[in-house]
SERO-4910 file (N, C-alpha, C, O; in steps of 0.05 Angstrom, whole numbers):
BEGIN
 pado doro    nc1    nc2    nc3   cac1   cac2   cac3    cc1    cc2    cc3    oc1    oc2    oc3
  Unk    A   1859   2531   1458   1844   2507   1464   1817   2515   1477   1818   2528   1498
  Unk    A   1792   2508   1466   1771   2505   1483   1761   2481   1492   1769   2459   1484
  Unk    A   1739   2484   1513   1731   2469   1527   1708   2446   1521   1688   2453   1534
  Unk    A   1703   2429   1511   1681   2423   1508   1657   2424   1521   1654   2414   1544
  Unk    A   1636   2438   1506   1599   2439   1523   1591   2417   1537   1592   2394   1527
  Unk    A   1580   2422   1563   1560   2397   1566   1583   2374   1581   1575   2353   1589
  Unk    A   1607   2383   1583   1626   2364   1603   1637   2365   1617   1646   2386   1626
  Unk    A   1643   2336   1627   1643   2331   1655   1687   2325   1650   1692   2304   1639
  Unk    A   1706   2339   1657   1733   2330   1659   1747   2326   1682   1755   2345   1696
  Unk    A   1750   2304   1687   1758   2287   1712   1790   2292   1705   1800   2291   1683
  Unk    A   1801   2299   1730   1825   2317   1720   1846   2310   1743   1844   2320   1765
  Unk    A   1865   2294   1736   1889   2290   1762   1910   2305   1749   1918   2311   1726
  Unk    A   1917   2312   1781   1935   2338   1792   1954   2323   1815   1947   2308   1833
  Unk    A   1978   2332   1808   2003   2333   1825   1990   2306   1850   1966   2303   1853
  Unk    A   2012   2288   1867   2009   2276   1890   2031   2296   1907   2028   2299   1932
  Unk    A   2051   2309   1895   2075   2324   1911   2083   2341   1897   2079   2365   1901
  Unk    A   2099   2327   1872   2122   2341   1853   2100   2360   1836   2078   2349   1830
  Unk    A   2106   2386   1829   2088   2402   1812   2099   2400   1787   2091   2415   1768
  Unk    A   2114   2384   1783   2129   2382   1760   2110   2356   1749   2119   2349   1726
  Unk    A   2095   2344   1755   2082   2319   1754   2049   2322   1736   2035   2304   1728
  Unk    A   2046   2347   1736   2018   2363   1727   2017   2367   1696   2032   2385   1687
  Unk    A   2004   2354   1680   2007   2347   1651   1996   2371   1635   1974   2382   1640
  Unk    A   2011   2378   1618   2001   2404   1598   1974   2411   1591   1960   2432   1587
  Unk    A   1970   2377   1590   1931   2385   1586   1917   2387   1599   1895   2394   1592
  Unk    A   1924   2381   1626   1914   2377   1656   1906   2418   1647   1886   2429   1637
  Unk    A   1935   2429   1658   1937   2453   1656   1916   2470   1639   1898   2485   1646
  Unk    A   1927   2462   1614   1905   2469   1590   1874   2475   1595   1861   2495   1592
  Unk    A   1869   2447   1607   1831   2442   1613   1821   2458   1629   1800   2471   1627
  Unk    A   1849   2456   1658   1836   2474   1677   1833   2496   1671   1821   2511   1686
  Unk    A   1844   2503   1648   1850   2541   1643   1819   2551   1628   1807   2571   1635
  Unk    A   1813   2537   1614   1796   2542   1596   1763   2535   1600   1745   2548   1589
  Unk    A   1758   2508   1622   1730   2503   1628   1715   2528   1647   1729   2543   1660
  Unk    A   1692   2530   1647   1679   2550   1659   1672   2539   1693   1656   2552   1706
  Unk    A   1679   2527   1699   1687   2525   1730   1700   2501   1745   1694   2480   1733
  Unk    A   1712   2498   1762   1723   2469   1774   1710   2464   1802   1698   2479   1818
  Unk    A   1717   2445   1803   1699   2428   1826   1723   2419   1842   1737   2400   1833
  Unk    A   1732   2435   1871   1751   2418   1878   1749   2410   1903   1733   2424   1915
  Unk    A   1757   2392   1918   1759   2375   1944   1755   2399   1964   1735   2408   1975
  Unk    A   1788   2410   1966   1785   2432   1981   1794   2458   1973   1816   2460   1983
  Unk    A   1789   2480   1960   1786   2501   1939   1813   2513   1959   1832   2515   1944
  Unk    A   1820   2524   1989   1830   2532   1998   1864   2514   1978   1876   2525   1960
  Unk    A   1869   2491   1986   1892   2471   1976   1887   2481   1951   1900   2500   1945
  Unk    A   1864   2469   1929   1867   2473   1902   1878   2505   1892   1889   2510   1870
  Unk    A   1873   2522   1910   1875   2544   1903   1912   2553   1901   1920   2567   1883
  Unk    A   1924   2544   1916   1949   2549   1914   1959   2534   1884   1973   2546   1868
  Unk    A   1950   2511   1881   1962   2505   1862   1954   2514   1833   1968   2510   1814
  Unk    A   1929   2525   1832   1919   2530   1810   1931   2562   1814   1927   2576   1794
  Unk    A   1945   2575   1836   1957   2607   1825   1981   2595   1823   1993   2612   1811
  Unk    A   1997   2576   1827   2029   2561   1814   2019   2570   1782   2025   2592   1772
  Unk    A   2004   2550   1770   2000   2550   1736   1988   2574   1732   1985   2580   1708
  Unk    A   1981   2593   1750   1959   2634   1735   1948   2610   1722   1960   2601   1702
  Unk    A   1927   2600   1731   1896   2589   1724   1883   2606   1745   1892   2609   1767
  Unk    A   1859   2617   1734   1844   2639   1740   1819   2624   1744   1807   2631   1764
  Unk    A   1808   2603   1729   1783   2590   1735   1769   2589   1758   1775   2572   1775
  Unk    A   1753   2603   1760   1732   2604   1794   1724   2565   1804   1718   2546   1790
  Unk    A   1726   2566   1825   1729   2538   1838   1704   2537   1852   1700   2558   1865
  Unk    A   1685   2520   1854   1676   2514   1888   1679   2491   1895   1687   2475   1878
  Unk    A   1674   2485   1921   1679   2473   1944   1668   2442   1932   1644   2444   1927
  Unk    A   1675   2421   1929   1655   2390   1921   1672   2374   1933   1695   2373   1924
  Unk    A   1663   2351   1965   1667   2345   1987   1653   2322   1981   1641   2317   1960
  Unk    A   1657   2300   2013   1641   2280   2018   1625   2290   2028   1606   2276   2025
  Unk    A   1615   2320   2047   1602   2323   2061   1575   2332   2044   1553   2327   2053
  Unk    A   1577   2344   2020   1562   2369   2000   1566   2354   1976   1562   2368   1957
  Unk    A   1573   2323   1969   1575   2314   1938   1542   2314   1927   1533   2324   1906
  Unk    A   1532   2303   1945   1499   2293   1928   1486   2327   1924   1473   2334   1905
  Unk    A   1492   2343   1943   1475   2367   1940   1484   2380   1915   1469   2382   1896
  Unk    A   1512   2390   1914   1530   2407   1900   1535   2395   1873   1547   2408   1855
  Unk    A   1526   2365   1869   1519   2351   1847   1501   2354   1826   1503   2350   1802
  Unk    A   1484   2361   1840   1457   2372   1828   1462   2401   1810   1460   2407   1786
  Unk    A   1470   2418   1836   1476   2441   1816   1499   2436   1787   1497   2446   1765
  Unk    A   1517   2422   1797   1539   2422   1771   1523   2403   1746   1525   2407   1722
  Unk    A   1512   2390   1754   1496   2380   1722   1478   2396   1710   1479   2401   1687
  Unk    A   1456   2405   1728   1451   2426   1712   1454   2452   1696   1440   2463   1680
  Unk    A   1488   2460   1710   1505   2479   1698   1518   2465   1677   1527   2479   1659
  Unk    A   1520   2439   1677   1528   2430   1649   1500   2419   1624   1501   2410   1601
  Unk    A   1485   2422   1637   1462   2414   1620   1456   2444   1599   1444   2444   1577
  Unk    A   1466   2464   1609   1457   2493   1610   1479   2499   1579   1474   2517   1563
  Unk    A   1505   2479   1575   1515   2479   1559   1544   2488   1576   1563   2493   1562
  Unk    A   1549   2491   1607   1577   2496   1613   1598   2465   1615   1590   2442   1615
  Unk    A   1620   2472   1616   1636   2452   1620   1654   2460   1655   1662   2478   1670
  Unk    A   1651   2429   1652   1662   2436   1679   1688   2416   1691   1682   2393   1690
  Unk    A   1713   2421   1701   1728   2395   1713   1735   2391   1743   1739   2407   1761
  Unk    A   1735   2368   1743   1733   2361   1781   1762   2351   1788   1776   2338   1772
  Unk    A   1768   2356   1810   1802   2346   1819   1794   2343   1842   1771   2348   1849
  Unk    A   1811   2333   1855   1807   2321   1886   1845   2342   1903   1861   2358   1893
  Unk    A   1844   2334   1919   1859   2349   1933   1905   2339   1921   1925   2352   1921
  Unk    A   1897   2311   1915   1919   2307   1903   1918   2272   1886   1908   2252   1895
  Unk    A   1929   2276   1863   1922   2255   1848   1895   2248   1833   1877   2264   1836
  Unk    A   1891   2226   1819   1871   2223   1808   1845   2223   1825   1842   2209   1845
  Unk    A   1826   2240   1816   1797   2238   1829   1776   2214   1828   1772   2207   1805
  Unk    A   1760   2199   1850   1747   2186   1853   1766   2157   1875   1754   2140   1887
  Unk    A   1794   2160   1875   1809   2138   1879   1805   2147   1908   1813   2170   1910
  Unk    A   1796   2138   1929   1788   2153   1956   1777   2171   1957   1769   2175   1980
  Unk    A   1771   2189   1939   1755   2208   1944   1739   2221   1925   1742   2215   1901
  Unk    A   1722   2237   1933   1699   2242   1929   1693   2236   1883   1710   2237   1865
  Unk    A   1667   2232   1881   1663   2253   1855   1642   2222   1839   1630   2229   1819
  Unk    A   1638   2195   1847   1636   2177   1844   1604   2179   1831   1597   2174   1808
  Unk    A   1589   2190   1858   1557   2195   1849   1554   2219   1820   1540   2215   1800
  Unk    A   1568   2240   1825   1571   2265   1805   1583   2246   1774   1572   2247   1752
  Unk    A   1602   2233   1780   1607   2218   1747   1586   2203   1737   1577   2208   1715
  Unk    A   1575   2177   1756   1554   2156   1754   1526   2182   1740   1513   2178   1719
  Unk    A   1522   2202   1754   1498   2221   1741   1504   2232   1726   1484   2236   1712
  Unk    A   1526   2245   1714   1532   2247   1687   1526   2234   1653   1522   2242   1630
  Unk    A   1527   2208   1670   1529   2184   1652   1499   2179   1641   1490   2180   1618
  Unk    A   1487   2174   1661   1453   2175   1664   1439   2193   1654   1416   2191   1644
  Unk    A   1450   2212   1657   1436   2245   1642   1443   2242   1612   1429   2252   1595
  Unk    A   1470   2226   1604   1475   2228   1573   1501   2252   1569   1507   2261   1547
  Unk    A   1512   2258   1592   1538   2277   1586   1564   2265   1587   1573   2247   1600
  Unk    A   1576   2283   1568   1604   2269   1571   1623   2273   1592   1624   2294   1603
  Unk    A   1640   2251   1598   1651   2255   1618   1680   2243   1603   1682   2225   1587
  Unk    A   1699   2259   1614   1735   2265   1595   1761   2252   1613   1778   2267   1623
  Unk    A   1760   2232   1616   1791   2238   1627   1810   2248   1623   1819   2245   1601
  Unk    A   1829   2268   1647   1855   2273   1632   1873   2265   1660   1880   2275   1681
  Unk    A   1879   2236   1643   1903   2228   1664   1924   2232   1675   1941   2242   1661
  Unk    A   1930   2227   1698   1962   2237   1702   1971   2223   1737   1973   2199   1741
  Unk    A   1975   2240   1754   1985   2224   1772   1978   2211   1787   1964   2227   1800
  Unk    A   1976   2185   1800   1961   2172   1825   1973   2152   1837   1978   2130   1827
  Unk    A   1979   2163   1869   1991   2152   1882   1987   2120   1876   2007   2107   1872
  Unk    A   1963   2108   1874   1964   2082   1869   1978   2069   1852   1994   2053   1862
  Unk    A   1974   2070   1820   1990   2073   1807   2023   2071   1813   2036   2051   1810
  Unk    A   2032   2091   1820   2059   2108   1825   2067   2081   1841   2081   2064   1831
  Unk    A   2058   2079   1867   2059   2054   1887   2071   2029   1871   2094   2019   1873
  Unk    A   2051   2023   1854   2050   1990   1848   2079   1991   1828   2098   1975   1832
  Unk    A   2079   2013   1806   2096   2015   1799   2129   2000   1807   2145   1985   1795
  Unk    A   2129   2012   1829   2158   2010   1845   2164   1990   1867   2184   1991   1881
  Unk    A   2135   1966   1869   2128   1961   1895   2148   1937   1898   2161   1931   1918
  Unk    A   2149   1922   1866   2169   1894   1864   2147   1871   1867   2153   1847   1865
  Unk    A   2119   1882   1872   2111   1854   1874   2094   1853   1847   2097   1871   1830
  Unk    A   2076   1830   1840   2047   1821   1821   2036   1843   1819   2026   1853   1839
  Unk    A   2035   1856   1795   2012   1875   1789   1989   1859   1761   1966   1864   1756
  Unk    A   2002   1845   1751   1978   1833   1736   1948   1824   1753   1926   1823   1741
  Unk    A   1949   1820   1775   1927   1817   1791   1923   1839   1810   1929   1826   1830
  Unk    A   1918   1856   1818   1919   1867   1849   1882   1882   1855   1867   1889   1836
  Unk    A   1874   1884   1879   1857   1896   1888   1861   1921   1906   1868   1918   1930
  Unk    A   1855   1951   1893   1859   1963   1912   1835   1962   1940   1812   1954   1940
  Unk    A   1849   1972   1962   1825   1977   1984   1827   1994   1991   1808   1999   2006
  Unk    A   1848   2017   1989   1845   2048   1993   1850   2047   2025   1869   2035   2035
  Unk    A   1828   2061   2038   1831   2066   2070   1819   2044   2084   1800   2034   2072
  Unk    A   1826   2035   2105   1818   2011   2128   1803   2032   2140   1802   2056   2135
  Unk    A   1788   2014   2161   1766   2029   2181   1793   2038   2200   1817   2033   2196
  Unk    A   1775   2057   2225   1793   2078   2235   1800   2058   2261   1821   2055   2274
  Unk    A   1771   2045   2263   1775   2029   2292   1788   2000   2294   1776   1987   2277
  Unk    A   1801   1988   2303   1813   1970   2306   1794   1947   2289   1794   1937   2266
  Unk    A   1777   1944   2317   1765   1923   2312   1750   1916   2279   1755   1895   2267
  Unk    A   1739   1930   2272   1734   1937   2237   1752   1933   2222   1746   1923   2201
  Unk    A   1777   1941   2227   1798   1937   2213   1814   1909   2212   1826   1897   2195
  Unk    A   1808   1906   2236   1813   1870   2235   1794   1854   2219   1804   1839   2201
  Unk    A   1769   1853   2221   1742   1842   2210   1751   1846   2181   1750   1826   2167
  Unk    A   1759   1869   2170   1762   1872   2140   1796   1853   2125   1802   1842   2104
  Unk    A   1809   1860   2149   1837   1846   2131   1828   1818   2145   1847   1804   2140
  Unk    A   1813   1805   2158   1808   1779   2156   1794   1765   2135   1799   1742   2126
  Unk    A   1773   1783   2128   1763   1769   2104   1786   1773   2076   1788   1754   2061
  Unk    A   1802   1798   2070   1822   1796   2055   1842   1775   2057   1860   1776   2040
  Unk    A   1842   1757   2073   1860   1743   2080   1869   1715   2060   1893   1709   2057
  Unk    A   1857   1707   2054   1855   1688   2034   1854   1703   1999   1854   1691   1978
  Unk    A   1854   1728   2004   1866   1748   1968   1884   1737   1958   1904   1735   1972
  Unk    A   1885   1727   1932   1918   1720   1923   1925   1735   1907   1946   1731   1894
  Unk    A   1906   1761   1901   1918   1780   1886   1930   1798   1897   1922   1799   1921
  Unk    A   1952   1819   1891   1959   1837   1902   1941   1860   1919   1922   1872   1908
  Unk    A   1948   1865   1945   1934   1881   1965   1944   1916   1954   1966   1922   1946
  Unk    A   1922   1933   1957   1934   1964   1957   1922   1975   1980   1898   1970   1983
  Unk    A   1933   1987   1996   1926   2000   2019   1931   2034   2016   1951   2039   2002
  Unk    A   1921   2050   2022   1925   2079   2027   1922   2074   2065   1910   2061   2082
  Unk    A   1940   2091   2064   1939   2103   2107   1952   2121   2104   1966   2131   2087
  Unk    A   1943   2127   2139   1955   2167   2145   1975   2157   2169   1977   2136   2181
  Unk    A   1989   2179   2171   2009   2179   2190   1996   2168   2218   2007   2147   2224
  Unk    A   1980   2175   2234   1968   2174   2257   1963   2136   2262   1964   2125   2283
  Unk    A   1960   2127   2240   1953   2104   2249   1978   2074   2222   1980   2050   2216
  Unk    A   1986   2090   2219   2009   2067   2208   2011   2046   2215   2005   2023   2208
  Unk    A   2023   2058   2234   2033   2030   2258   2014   2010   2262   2019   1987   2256
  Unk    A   1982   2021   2276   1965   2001   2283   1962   1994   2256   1949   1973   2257
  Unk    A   1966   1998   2237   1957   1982   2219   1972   1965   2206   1963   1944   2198
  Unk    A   2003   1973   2202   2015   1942   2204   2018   1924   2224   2021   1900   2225
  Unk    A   2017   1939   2239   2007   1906   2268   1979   1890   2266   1970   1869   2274
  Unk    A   1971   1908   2253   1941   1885   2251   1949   1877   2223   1935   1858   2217
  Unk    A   1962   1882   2208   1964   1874   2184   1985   1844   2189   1975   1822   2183
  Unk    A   2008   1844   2199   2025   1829   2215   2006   1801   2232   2009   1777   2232
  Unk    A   1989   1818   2245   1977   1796   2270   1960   1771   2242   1964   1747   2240
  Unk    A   1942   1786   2228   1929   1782   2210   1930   1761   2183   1917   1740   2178
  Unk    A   1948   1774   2169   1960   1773   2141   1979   1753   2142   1984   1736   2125
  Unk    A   1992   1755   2168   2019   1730   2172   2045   1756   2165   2052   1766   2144
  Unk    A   2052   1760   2187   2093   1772   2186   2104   1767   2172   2120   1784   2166
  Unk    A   2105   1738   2153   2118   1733   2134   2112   1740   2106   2127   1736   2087
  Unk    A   2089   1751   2106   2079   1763   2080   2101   1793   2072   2107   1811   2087
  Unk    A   2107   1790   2049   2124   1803   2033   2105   1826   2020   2088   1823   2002
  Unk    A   2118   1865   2042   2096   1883   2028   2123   1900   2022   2147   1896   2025
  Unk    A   2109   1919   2015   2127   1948   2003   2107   1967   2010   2084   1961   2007
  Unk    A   2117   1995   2022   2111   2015   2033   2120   2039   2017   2141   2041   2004
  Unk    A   2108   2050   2018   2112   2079   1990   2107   2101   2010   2085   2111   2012
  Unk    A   2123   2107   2022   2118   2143   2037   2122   2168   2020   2139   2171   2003
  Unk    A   2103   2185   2028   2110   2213   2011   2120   2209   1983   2140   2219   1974
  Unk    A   2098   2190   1967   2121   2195   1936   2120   2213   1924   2098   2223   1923
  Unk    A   2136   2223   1913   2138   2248   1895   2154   2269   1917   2165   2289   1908
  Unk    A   2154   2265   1937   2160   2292   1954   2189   2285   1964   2201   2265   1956
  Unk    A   2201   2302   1981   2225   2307   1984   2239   2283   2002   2262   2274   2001
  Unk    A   2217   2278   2018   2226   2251   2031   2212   2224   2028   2204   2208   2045
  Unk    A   2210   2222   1999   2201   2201   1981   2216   2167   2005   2240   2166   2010
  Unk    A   2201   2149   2012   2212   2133   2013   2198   2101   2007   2174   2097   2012
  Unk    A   2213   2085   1996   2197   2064   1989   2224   2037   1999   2248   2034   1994
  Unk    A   2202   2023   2014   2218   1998   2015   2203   1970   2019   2183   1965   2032
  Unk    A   2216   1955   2006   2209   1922   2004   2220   1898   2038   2243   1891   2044
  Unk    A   2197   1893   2051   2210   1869   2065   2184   1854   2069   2165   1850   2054
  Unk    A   2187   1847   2092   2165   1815   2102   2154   1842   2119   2167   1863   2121
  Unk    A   2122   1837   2133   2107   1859   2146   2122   1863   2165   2128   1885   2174
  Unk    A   2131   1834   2174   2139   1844   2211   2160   1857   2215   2162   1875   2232
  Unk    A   2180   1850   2197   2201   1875   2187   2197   1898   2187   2209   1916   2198
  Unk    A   2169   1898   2168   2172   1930   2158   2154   1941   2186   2159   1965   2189
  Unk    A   2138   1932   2203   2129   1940   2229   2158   1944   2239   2170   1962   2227
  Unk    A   2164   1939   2248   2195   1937   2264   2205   1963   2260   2204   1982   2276
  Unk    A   2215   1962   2234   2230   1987   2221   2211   2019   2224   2220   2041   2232
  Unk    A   2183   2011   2216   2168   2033   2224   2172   2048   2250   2180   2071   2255
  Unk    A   2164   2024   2268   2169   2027   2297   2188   2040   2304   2187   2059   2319
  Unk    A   2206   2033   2295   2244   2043   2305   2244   2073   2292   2260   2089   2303
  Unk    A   2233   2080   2275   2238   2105   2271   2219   2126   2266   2206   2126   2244
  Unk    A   2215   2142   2281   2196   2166   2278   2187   2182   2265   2166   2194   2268
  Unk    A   2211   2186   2241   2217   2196   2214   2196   2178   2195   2183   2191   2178
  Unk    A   2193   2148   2198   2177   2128   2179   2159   2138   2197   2172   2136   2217
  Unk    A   2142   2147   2203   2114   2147   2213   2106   2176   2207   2095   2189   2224
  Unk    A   2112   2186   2184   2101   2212   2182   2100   2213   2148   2116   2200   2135
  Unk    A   2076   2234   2133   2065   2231   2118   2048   2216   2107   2031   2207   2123
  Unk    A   2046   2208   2073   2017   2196   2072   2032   2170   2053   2051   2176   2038
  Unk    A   2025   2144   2055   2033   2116   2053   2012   2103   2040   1988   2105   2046
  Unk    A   2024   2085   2013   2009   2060   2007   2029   2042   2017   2052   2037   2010
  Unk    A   2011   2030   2038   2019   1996   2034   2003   1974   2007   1980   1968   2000
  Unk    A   2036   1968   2001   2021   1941   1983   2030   1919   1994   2052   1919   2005
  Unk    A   2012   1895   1992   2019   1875   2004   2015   1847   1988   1993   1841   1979
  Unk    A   2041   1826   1983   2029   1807   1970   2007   1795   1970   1994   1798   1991
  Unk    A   1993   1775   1948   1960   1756   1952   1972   1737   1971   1996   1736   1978
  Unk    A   1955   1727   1978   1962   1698   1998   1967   1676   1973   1956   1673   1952
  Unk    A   1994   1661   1990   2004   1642   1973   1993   1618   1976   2005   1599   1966
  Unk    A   1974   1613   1987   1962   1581   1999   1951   1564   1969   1937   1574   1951
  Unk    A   1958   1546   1971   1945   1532   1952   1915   1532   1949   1903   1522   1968
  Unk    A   1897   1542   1925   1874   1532   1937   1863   1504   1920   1872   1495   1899
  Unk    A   1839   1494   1937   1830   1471   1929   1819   1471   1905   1807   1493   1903
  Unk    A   1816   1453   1874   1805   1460   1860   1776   1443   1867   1771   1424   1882
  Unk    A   1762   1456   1851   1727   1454   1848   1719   1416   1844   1736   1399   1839
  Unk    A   1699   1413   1848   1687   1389   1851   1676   1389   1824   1660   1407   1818
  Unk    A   1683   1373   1810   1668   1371   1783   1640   1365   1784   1629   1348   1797
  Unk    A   1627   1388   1764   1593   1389   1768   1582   1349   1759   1559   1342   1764
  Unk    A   1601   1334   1747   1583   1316   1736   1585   1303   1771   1565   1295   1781
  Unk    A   1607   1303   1785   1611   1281   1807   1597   1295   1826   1594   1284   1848
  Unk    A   1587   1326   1821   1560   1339   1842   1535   1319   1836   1518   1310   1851
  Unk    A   1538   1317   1814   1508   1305   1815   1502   1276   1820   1483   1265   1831
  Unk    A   1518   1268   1812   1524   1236   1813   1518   1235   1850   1499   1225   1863
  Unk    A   1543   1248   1859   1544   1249   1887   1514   1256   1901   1511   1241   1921
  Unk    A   1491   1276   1894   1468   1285   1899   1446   1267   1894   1427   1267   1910
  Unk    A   1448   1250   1872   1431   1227   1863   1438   1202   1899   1420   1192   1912
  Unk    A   1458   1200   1904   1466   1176   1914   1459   1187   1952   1444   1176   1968
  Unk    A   1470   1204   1953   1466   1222   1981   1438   1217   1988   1430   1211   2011
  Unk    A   1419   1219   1961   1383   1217   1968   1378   1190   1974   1362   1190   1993
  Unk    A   1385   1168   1967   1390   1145   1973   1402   1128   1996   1391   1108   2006
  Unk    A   1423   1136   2002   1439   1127   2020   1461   1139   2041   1468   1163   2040
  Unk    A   1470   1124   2058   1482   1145   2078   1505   1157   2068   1516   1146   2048
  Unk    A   1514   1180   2080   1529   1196   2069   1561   1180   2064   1572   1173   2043
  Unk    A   1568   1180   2084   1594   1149   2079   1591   1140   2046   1601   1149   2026
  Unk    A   1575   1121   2049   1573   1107   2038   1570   1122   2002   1581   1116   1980
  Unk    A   1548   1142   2009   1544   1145   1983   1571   1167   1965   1574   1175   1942
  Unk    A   1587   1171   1994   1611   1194   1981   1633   1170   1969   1644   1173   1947
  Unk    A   1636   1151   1983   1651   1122   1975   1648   1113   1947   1668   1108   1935
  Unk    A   1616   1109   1932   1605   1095   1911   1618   1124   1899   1640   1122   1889
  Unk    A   1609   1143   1899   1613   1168   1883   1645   1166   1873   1652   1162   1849
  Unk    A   1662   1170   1893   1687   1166   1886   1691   1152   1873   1704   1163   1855
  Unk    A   1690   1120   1864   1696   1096   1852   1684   1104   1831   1695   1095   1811
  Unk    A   1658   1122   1826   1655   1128   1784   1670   1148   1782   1685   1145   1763
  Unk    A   1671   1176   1798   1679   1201   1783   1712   1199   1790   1727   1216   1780
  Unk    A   1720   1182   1803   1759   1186   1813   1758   1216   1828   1779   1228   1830
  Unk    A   1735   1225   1837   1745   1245   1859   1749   1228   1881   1737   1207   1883
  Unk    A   1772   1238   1904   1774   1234   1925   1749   1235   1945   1734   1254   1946
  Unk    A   1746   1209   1962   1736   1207   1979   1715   1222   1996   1691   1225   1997
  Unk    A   1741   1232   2010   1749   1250   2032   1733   1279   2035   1724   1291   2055
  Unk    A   1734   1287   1999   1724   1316   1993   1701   1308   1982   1689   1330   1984
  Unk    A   1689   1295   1974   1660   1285   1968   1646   1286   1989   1627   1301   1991
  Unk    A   1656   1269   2010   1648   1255   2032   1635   1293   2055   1613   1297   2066
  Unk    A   1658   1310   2052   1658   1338   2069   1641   1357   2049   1636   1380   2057
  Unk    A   1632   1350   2029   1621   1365   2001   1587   1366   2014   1570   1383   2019
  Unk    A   1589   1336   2015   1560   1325   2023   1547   1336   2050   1523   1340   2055
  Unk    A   1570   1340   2068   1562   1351   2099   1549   1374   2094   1528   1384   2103
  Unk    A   1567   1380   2075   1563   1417   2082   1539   1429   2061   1527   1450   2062
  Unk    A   1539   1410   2043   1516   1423   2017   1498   1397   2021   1477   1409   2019
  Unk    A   1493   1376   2024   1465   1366   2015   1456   1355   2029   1441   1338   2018
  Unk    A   1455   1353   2062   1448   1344   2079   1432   1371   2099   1421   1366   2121
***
């Protein structure tokens, strides 16, 4: 197998199990003329598991825009090259985002070769809605940020994906709990693929609880998924009874003209009447 000139192969590798690392994964890495990995020290063990010999450097959040530069030009030069991240699919939290987007722009090809990702793997097994979901990867580190962000998530009715680290679990289903509502129905994915793989389904405050109680749940690396919010939402104001309503508003007092409005279009009152407060006055 050779490599193709001039490209860019975005390449997932193992989350745990080495048994998880796809033949072509293997293949690509063996044969492109250099890899780009997260942290070369990690990548390096696993690339002497497969005797892949391919010389590595270092491509980080700290060094992406710099070390970017150089790898397109080494692929402009006619080398190929593939990028991995430290475990799972690349770009999904981490790094390689700006390096693909400039690929694209320059006119080079860029290859997927798919295979494992914790996200993925997660939703898989989670029991909840995956026809809808939004991942969000990592929360901010500090509380208060992290509240500000799952508040505006709060009204999502698509499925939630969360990535977190051991150190902060906990605070983060308690703000998820304080937040989201205790009664919200998530699933927690610890260490998948690894030896103490654990995944379980309950309501948050549960699964806070359970976290809490055991010390063993608070170690390794975790997606929380969490159901959308189930609230009903309001449907839309029909554009003809916007206007109708906008003609009459210019005219007359708001009462009154949300009242006349209702009696042509059969919208309710009530929501005309709060339509008008908030947009045309």
């Amino acid at each position: 197998m050779l490599a193709e000139k001039n490209t860019l192969y975005v390449v997932a590798t193992p989350i745990g199990n080495l048994g998880d690392m796809s033949q072509r994964a293997q293949e690509i890495l063996g044969v492109v003329d250099i890899i780009a990995a997260e942290d070369t020290r990690h990548s390096g063990k696993l690339l002497q598991h497969y005797g892949i010999k391919t010389p590595c450097i270092a491509f980080h959040e700290h060094n992406e825009r710099q070390v970017s530069e150089s790898i397109l030009n080494r692929m402009e030069s006619g080398e190929s090259v593939a990028l991995i991240s430290d475990a799972g699919t690349p770009l999904l939290s981490d790094p390689g985002f700006h390096l693909v987007r400039e690929a694209h722009q320059r006119g080079l090809k860029v290859v997927p070769i798919p295979g494992a990702s914790a996200l993925l793997a997660a939703l898989s097994v989670a029991g909840l809605p995956t026809d809808c979901f939004k991942f969000v990867g990592f929360l901010p580190a500090k509380s208060t940020h992290r509240q500000q962000q799952l508040s505006a998530l709060r009204k999502e009715t698509c499925t939630l994906v969360f990535y977190e680290s051991p150190h902060r679990i906990l605070e983060c289903l308690t703000d998820m709990t304080s937040i989201l509502g205790g009664e919200r129905i998530a699933t927690i994915a610890r260490e998948l693929t690894k030896t103490f793989e654990t995944v379980k389904q309950d309501s948050l405050s549960a699964l806070k609880e359970w976290v809490e109680a055991d010390s063993n749940q608070q170690r390794g690396e975790f997606v929380v998924i969490v159901s959308g919010c189930q609230e009903p939402v309001a449907e839309e104001i029909d554009d003809e009874a916007i206007r109708i309503l906008s003609l009459l508003v210019a005219e007359l007092p708001v009462k009154q003209a949300a009242k006349l409005a209702a009696e042509i279009t059969g919208e309710k009152k009530n929501r005309l009447y709060q339509y008008a407060l908030e947009h045309l006055k």
